[in-house]
N, CA and C atoms as an extended XYZ file, in Angstrom:
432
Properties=species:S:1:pos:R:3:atomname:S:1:resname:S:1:resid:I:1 pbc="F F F"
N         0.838       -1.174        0.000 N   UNK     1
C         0.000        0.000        0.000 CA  UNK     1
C         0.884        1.239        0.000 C   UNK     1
N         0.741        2.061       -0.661 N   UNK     2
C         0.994        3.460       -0.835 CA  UNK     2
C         0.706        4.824        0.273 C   UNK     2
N         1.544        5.441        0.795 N   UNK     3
C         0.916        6.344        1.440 CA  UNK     3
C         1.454        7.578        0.512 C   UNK     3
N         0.500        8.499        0.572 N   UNK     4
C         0.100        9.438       -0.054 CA  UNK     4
C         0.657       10.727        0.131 C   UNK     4
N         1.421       11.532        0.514 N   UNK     5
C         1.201       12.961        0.662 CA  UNK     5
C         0.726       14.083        0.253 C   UNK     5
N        -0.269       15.153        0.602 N   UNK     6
C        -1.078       15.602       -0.604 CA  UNK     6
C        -1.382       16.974        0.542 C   UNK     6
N        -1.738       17.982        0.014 N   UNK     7
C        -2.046       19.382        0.621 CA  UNK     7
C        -3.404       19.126        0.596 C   UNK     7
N        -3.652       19.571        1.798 N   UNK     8
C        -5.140       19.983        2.177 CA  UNK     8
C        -5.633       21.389        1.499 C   UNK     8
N        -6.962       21.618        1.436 N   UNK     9
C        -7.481       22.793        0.941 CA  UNK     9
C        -6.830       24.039        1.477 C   UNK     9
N        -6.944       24.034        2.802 N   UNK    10
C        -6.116       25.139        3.815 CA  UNK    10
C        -4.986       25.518        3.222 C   UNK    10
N        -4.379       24.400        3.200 N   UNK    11
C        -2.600       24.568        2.836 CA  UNK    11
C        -2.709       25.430        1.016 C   UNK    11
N        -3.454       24.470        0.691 N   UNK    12
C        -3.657       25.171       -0.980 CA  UNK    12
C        -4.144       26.827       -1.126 C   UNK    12
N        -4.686       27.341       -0.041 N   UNK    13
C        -5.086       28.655       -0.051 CA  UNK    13
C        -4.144       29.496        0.653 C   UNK    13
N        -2.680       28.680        1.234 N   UNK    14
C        -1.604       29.316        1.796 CA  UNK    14
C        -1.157       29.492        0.106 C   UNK    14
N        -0.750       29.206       -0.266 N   UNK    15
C        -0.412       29.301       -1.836 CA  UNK    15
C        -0.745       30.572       -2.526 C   UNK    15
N        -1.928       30.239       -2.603 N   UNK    16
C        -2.641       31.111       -3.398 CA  UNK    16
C        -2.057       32.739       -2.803 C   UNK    16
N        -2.322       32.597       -1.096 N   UNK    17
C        -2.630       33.947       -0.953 CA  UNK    17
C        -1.051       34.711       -1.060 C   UNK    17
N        -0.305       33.970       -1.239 N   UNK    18
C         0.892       33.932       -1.156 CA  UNK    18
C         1.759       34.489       -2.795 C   UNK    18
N         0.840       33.977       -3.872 N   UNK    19
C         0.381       34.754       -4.757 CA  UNK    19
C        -0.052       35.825       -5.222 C   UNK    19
N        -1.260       35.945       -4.556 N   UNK    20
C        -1.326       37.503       -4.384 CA  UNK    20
C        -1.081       38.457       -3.911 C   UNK    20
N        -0.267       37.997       -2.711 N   UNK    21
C         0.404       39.045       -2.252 CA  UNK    21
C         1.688       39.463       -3.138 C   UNK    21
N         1.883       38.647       -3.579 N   UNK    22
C         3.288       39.154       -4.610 CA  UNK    22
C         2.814       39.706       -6.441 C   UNK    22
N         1.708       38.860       -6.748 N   UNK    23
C         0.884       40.039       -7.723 CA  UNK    23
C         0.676       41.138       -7.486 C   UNK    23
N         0.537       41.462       -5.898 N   UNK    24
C        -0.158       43.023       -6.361 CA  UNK    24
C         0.812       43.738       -6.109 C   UNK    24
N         1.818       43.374       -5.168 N   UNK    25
C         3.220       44.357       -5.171 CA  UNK    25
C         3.452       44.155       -6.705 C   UNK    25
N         3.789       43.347       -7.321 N   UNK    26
C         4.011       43.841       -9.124 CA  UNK    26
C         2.934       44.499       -9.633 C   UNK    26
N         1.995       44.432       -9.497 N   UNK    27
C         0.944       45.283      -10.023 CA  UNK    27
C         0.165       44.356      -11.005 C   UNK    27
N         0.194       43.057      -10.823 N   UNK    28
C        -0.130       41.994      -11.902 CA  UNK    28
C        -1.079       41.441      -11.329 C   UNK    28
N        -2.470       41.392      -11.754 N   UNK    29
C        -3.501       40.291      -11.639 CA  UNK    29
C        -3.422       39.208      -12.432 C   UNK    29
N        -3.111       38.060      -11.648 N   UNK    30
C        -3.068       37.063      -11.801 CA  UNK    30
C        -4.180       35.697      -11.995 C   UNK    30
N        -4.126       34.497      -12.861 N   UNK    31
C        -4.991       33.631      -12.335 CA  UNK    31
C        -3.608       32.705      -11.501 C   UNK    31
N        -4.271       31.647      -10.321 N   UNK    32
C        -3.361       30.999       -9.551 CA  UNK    32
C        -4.243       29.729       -9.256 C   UNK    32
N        -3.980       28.784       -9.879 N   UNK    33
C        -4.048       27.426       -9.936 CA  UNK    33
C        -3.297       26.685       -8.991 C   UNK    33
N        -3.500       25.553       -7.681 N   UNK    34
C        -3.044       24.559       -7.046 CA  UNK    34
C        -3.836       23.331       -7.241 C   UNK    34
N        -2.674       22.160       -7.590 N   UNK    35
C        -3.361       20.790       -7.892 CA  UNK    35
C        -3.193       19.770       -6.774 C   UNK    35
N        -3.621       19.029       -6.665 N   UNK    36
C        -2.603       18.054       -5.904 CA  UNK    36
C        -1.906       17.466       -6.645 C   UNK    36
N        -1.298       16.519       -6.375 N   UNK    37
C        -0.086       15.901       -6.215 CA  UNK    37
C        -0.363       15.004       -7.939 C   UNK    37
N        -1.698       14.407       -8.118 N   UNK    38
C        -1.980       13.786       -9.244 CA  UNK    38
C        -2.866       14.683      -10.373 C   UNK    38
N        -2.368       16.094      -10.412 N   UNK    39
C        -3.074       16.885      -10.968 CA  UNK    39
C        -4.388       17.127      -11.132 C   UNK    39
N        -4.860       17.438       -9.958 N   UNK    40
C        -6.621       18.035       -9.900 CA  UNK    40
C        -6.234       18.811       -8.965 C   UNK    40
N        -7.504       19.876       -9.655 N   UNK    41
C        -7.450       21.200       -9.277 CA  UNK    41
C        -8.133       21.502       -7.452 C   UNK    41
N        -7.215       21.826       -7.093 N   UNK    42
C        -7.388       22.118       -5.766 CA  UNK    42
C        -7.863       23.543       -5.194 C   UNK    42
N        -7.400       24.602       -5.679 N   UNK    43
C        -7.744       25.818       -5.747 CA  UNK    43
C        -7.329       26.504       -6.851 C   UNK    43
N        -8.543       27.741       -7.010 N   UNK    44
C        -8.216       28.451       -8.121 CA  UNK    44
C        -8.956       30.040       -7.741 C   UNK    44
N        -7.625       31.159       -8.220 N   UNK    45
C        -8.143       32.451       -7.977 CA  UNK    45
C        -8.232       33.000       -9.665 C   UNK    45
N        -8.768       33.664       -9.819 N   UNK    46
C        -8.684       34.660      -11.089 CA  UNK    46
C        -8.768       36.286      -10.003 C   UNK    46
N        -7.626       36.714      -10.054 N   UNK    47
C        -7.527       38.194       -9.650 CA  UNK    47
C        -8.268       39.218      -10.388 C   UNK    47
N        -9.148       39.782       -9.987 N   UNK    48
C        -9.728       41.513      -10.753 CA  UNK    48
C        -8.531       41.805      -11.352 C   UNK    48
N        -8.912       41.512      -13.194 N   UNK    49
C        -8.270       41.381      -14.259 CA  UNK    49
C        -7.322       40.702      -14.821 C   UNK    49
N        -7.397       39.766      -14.046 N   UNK    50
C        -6.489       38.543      -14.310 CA  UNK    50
C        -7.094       37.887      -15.912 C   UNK    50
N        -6.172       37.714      -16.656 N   UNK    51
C        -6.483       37.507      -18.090 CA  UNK    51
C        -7.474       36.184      -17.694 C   UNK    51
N        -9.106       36.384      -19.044 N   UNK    52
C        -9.720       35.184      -19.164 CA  UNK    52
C        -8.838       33.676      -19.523 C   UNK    52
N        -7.992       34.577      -20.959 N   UNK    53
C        -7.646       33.462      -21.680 CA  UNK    53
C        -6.523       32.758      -20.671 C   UNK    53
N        -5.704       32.989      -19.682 N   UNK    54
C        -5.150       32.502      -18.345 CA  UNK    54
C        -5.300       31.716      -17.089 C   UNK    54
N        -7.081       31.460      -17.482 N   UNK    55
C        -7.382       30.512      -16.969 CA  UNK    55
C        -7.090       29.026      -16.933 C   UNK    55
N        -7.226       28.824      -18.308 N   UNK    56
C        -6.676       27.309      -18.207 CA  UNK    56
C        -5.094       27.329      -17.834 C   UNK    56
N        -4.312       28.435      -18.192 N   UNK    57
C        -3.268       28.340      -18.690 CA  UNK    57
C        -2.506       27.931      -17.504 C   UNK    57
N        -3.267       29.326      -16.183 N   UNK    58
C        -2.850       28.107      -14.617 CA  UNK    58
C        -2.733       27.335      -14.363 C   UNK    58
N        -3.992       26.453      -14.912 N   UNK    59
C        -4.520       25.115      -14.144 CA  UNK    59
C        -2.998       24.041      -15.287 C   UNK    59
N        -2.932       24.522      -16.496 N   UNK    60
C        -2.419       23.539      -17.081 CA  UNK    60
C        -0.991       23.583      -16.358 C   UNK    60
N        -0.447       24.883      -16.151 N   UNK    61
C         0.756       25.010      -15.787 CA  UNK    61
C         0.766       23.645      -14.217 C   UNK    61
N        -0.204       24.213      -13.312 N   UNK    62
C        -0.080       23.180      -12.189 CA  UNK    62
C        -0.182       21.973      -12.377 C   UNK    62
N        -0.781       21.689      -13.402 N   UNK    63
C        -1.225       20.126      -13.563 CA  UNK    63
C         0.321       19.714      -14.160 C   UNK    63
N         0.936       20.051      -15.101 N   UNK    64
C         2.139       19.667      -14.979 CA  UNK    64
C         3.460       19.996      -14.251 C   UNK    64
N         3.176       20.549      -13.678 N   UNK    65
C         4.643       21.072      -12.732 CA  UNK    65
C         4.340       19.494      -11.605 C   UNK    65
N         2.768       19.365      -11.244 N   UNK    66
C         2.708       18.639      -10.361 CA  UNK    66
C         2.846       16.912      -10.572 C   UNK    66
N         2.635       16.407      -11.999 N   UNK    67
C         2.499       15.510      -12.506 CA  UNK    67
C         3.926       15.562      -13.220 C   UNK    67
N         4.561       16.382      -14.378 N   UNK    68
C         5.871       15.879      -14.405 CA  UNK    68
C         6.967       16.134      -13.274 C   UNK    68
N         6.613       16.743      -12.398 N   UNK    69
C         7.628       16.850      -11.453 CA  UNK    69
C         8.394       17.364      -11.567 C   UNK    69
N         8.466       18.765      -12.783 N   UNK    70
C         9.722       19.669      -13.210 CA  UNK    70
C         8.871       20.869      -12.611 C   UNK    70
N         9.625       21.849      -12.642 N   UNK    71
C         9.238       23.388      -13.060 CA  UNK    71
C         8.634       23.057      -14.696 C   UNK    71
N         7.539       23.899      -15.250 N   UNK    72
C         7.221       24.151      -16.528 CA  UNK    72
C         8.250       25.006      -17.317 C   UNK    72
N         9.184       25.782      -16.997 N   UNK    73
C        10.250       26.584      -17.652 CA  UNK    73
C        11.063       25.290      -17.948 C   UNK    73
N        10.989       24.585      -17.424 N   UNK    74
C        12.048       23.854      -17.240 CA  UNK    74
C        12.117       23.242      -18.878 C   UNK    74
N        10.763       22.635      -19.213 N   UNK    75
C        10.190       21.788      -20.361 CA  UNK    75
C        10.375       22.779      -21.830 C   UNK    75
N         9.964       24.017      -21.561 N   UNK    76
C        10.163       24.736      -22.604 CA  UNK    76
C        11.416       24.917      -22.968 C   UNK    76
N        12.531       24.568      -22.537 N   UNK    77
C        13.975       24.259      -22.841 CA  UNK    77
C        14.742       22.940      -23.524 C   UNK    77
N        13.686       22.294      -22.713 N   UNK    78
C        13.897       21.036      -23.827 CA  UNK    78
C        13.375       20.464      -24.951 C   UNK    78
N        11.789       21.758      -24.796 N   UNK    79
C        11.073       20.790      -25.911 CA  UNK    79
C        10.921       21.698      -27.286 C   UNK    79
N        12.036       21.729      -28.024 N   UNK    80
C        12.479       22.119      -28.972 CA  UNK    80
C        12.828       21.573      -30.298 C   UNK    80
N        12.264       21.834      -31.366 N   UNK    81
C        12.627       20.839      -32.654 CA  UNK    81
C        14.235       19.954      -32.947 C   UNK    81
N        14.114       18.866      -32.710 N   UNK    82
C        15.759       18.105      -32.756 CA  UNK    82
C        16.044       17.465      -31.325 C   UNK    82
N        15.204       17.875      -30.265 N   UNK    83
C        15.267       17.657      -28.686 CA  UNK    83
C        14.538       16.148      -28.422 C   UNK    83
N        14.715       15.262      -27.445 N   UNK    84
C        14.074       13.940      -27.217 CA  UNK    84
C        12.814       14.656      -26.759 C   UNK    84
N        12.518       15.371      -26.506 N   UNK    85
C        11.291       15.941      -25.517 CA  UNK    85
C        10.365       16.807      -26.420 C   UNK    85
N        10.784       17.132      -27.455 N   UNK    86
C         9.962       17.736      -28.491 CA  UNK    86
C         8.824       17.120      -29.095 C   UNK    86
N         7.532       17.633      -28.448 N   UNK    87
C         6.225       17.117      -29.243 CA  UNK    87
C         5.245       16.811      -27.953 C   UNK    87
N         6.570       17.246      -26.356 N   UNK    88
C         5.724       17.480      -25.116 CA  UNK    88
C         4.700       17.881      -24.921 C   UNK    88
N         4.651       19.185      -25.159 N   UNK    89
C         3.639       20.007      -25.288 CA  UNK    89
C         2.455       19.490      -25.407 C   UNK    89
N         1.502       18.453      -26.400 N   UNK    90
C         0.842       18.572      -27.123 CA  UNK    90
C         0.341       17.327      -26.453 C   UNK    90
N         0.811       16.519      -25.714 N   UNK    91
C         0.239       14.909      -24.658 CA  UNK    91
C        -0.970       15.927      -24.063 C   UNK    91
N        -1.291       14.566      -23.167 N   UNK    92
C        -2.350       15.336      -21.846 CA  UNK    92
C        -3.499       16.192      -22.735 C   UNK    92
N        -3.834       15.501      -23.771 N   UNK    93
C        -5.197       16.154      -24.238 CA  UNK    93
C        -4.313       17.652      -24.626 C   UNK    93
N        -3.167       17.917      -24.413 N   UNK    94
C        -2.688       19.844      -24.955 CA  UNK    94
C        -2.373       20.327      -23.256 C   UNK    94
N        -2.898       19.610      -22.405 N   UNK    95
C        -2.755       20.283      -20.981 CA  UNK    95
C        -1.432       20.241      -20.480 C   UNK    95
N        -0.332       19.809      -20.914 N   UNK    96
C         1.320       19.482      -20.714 CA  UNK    96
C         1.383       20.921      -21.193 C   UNK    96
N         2.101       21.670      -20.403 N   UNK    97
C         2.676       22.874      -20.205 CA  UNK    97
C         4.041       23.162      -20.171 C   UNK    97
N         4.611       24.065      -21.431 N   UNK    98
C         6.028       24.147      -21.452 CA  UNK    98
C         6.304       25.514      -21.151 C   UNK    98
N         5.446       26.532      -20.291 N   UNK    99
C         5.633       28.028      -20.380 CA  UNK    99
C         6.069       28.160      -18.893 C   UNK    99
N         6.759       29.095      -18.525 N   UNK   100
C         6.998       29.109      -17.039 CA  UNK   100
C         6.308       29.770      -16.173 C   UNK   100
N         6.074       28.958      -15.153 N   UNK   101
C         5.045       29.372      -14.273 CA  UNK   101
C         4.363       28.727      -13.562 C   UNK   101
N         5.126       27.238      -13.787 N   UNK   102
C         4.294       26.277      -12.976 CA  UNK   102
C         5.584       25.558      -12.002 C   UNK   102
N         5.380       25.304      -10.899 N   UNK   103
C         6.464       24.704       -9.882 CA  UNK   103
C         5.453       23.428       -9.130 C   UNK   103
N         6.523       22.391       -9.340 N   UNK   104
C         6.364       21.181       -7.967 CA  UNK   104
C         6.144       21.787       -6.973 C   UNK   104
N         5.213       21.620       -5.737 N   UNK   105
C         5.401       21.964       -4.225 CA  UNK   105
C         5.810       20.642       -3.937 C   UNK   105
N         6.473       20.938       -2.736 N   UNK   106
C         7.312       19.676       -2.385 CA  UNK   106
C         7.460       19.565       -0.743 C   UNK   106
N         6.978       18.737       -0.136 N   UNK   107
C         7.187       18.646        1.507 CA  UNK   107
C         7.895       17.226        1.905 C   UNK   107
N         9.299       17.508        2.668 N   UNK   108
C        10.547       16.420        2.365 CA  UNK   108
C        10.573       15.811        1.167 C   UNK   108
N        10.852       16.382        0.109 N   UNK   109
C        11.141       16.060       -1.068 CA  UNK   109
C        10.174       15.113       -1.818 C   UNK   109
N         8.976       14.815       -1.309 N   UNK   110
C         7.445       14.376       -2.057 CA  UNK   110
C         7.189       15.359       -2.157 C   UNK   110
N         6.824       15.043       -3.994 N   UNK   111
C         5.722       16.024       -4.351 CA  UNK   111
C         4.087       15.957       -4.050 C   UNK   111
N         3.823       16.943       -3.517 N   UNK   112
C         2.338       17.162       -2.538 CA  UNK   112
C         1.448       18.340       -3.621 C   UNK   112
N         1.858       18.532       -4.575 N   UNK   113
C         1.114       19.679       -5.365 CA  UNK   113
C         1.709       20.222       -6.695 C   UNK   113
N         0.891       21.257       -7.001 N   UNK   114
C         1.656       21.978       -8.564 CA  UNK   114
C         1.136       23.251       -7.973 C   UNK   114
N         1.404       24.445       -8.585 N   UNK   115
C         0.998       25.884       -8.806 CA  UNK   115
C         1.269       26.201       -9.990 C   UNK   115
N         0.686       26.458      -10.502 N   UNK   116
C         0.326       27.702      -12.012 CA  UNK   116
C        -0.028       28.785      -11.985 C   UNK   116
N         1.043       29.746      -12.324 N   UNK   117
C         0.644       31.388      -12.187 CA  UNK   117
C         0.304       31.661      -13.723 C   UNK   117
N        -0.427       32.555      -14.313 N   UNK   118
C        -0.460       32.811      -15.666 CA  UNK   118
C        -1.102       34.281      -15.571 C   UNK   118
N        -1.003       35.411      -16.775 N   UNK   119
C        -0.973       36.703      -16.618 CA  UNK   119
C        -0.086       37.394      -17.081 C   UNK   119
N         0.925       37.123      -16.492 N   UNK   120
C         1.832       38.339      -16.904 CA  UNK   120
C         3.248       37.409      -17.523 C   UNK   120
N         4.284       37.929      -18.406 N   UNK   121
C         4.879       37.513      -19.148 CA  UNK   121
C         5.730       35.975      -18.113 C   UNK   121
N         6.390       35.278      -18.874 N   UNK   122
C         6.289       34.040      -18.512 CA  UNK   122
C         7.367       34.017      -17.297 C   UNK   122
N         8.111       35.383      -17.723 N   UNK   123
C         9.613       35.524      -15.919 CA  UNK   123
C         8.713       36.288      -14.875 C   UNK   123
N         7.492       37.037      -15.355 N   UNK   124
C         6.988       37.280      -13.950 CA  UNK   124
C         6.057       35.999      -13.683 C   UNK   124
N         5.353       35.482      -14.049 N   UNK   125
C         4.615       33.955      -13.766 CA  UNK   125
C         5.484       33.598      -12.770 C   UNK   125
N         6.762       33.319      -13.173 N   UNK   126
C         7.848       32.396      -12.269 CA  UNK   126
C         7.657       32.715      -11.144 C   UNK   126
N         8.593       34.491      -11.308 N   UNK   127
C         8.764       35.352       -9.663 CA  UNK   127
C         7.284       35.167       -8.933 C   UNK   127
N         6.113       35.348       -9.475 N   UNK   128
C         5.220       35.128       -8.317 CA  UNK   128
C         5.133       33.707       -7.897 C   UNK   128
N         5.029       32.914       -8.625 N   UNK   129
C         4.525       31.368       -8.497 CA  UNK   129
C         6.171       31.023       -7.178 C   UNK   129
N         7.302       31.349       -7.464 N   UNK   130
C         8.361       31.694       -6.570 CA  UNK   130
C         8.472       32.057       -5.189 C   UNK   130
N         7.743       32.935       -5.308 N   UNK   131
C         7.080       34.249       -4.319 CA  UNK   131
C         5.902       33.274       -3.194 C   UNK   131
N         5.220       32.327       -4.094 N   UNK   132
C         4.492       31.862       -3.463 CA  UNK   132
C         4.877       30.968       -2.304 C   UNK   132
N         5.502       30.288       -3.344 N   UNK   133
C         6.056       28.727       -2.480 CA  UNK   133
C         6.996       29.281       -1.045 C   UNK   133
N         7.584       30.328       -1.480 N   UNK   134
C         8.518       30.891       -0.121 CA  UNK   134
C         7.451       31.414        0.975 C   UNK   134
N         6.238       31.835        0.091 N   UNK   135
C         5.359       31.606        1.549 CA  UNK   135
C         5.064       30.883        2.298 C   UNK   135
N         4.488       30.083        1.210 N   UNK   136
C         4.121       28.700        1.646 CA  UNK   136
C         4.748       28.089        3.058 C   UNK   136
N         6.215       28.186        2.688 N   UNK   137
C         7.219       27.260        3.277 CA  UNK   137
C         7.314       28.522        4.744 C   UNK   137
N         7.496       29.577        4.575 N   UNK   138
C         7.458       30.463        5.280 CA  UNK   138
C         6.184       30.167        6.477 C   UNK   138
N         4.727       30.122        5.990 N   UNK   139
C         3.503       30.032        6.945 CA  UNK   139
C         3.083       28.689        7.259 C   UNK   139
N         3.888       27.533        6.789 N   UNK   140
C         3.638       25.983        7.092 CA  UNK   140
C         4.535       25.424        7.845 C   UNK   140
N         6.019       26.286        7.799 N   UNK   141
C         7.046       25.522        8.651 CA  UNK   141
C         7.986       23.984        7.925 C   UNK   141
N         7.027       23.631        6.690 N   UNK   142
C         7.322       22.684        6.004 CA  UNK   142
C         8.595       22.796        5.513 C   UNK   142
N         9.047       21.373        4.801 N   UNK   143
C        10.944       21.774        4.304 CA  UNK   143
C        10.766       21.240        3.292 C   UNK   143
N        11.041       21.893        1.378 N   UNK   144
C        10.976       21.420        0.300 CA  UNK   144
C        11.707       19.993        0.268 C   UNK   144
């Protein structure tokens, strides 16, 4: 049998808010997507003006940060014409995400979640989705 590690709702709205607090010091409305651990959506904000079309783009980002177990920046580096990883993108029904902005959460080195920031260009996605997790870890006491 398997034991599981996985964020509770609570913990998933440490995330989030952790998010917005670092959107609005940039001045960026954000959408902010948390999955668990097997990619379903756990929480989701769309910020006052957080792009429509950014909706999925969260959720996809979390669903793979949390399911491949990379950062999403990470993928858009490899998945390049001539690359073993090229044609990533396009699995998962299109929901495999190669843009940055999506991070593993990680508690003792199990992955317990994804986050997807989407909105603003793909290095601020990072810094908040970044921004977040140091909360995270900051208001849970937890150790990546």
């Amino acid at each position: 049998m398997l034991n599981i590690k996985r964020l509770s709702v609570e913990e998933a709205d440490t995330l989030v808010t952790g998010a917005e607090i670092k959107s609005r010091e940039l001045n960026i409305p954000m959408c902010i997507a948390v999955t668990d651990e097997s990619g379903h959506l756990l929480a989701f904000r769309r910020m006052d003006g957080g792009k429509i079309t950014s909706i999925s783009i969260a959720i996809d980002k979390a669903f793979t940060a949390a399911t491949a177990r990379k950062p999403t920046h990470i993928y858009n580096q490899l998945c390049v014409s001539g690359q073993p990883t090229f044609g990533i993108h396009i699995t998962n029904d299109g929901h495999f995400s190669i843009i940055g902005g999506g991070f593993p959460v990680t508690e003792g080195g199990a992955i317990v979640a994804g986050i997807g920031i989407s909105s603003g260009t793909a290095q601020e996605d990072i810094i908040v989705a970044e921004a977040a997790l140091a909360y995270f870890y900051q208001q849970s006491g937890y150790t990546p």
